[in-house]
N, C-alpha and C positions, 0 to 999 in steps of 0.2 A: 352432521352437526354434532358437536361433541356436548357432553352431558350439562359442561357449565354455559353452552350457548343455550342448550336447548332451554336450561332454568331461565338465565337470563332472561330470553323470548318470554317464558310462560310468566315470569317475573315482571316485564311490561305490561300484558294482556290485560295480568292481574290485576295493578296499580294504576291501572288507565293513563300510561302513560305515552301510549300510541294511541289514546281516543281522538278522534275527531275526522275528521273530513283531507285526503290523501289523492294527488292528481297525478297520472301517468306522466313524466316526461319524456315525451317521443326522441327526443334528441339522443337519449342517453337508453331507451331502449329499444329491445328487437325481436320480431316475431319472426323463426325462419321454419319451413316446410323442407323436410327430409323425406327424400321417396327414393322409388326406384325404380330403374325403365330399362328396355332393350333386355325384357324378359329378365328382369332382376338382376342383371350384371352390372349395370354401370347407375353410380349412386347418382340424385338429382336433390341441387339443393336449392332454393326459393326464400329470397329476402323480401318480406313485404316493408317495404319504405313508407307507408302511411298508416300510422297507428295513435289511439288515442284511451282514455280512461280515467277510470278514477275510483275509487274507492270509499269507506266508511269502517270507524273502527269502534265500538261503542266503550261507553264506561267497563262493561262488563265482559271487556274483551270478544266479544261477539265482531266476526269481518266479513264484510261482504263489497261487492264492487261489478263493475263489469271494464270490459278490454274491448274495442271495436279495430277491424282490423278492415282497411282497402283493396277491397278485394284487386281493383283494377294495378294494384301498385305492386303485384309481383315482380319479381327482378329474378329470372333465373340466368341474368348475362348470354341469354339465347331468343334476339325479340321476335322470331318467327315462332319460337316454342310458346312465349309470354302470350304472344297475339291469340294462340290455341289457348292458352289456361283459360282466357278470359271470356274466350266465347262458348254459346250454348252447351258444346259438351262438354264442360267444365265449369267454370266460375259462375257464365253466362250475366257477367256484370250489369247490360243493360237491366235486366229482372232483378237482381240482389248486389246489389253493390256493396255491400258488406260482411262481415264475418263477425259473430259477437259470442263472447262467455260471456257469461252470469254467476259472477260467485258469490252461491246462497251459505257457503260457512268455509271456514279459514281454522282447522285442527291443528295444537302444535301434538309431532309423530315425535317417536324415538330419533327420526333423520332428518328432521325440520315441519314443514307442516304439512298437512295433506287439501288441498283447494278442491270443494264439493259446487259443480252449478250445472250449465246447460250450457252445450256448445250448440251456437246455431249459424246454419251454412243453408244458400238458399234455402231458407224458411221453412228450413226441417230441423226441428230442435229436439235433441236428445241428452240425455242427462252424460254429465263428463265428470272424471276427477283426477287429480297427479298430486304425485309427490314434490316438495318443491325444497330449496331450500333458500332462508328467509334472512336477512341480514338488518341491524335496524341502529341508527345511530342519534336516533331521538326525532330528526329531520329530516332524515331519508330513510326509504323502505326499500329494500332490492329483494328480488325476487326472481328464482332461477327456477324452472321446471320443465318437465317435457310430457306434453299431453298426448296418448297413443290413439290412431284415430284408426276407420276405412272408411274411406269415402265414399265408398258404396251405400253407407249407413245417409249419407246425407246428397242422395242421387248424382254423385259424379260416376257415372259407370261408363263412361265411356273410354273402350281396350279393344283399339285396334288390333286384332289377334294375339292378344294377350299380352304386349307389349309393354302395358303399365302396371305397374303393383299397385295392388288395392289397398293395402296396408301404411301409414305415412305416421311420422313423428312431426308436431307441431312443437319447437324448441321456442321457449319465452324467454327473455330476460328484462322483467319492467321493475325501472326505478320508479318509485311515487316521491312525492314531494309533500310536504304540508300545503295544503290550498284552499 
C-alpha cells in the first residue's frame, strides 16, 4: 500500500467514514487453503465455496467482524481427497462444521493493515493475525490476506507417514458491502 493509500485508509478510520455495520459478499469473495502433500512436493490447493460474515467499523475507527467458513464445502477438484478432508481425520464435519475468525482489531500497518482475532477449527481456538491489504471505495471494503497456520495447532494431525505438510496458508479475499 503506498503512503497516500495508506493515509487515505487512516483518513477514513479517522472521519468515520467506514463507520457502521459491513456484510461479507460470498459471491464476490474466496477463502482458499494452500498446503502441501506427497512429502512436500506437490502443491495442494482447496477452495471453500461456502463462506459468510460480516463486520463493524465504529465512529472511532475501531474494526472488528468475524468470517464463518463451511467446512463441508472444500473443493480441492479431487472428491475422494475432499471426502478425506472432511472426515474425522481432518475436518471431521459431522462434529464442527464450521471454520470461524474473530477479528477483535483491524491496525492500519506501513503495508495495509494488520487483522488481530482467533482462528477457530474444531473448537480449538487460538489466537491469529495477517497482514492484509485493504481497499475501500466508500461502499465497498476488499480485503486481501494470507493467514499462516499448522493444523496441528488445531488437531488435524492426521500424516499418513508423513505425507502431509503440517504447515498450510489460508489465502482470503473478502469484499464487504454496507449492510
Amino acid at each position: 500500500m503506498a503512503p497516500t493509500e495508506r493515509q487515505a485508509l487512516q483518513a477514513q478510520l479517522r472521519d468515520g467514514s467506514l463507520a457502521g455495520s459491513w456484510t461479507l459478499d460470498p459471491a464476490r469473495s474466496e477463502v482458499v487453503l494452500h498446503t502441501r502433500h506427497t512429502w512436500g512436493l506437490l502443491p495442494l490447493r482447496g477452495v471453500f465455496r461456502q463462506v459468510s460474515g460480516h463486520g463493524t467499523v465504529t465512529r472511532d475507527g475501531d474494526a472488528n467482524g468475524v468470517v464463518t467458513v463451511t467446512a463441508a464445502s472444500v473443493d480441492t477438484k479431487n472428491p475422494r481427497r475432499d471426502k478425506h478432508l472432511r472426515s474425522a481425520d481432518f475436518f471431521d464435519i459431522e462434529n464442527h462444521p464450521e471454520f470461524t475468525f474473530a477479528a477483535d482489531s483491524v491496525t492500519p500497518t506501513a503495508g495495509g493493515v494488520r487483522v488481530a482475532g482467533t482462528l477457530t477449527v474444531r473448537d480449538r481456538t487460538n489466537p491469529a493475525s495477517f497482514d492484509a491489504r485493504v481497499a475501500s471505495d466508500g461502499g465497498e471494503l476488499t480485503l486481501d490476506g494470507e493467514l499462516k497456520v499448522n493444523r496441528g495447532d488445531y488437531g488435524l494431525n492426521w500424516n499418513f507417514i508423513g505425507i502431509a505438510a503440517m504447515d498450510s496458508t489460508i489465502a482470503v479475499h473478502a469484499v464487504f458491502t454496507r449492510g
